[in-house]
N, C-alpha and C positions, 0 to 999 in steps of 0.2 A: 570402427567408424559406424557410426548410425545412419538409418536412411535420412534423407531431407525432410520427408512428412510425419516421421516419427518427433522431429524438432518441432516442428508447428504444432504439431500435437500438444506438447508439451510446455513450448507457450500458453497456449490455450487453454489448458488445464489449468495452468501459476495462473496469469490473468482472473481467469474465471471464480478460482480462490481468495485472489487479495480482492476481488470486487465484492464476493460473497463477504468477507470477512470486514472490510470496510463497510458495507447496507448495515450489518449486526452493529456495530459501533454506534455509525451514524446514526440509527432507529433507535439505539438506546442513550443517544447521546443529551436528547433534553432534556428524561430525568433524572439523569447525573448531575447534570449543570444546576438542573434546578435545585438538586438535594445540596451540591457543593455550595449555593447562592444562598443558604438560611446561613453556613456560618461565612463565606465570604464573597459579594459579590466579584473580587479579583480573581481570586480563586477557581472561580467558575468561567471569567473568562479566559483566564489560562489554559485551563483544559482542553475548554474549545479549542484555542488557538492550535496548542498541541497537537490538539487528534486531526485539522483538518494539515495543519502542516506534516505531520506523520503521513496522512496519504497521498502527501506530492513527493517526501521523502522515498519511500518503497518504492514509487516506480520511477525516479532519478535515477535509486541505486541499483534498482533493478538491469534499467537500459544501459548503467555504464560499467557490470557486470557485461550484460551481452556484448556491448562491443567490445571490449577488452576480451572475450571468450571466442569471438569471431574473426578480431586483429590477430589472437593467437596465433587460430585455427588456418590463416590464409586466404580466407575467405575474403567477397567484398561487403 
């Protein structure tokens, strides 16, 4: 069994990553759009739509991972 602050750790490390790794995206997210908008302006708002829905996705799945990991666990 792990300590308790080895867990929040450990959140905070995932956190800290999917937020690092969504900035990347998002920062290079206009000239994507914009390169995908010369051949389709749908296209490119697809994409958008994707990527921002993707990062409400990851941390939906994320938290309904944790609780499911913590109902296991017996925890509350």
């Amino acid at each position: 069994m792990s300590a308790p602050g080895n867990n929040a750790r450990s959140s905070y490390i995932a956190a800290a990553l999917i937020i690092l790794g969504v900035g990347v995206v998002f920062f290079l997210m206009p000239g994507i759009m914009l390169w995908l908008g010369q051949f389709s302006p749908w296209l490119a708002a697809v994409f958008g739509t994707l990527a921002v829905l993707a990062f409400f996705l990851l941390f939906w799945l994320r938290g309904r991972y944790q609780r499911n990991r913590d109902a296991g666990s017996g925890q509350d």
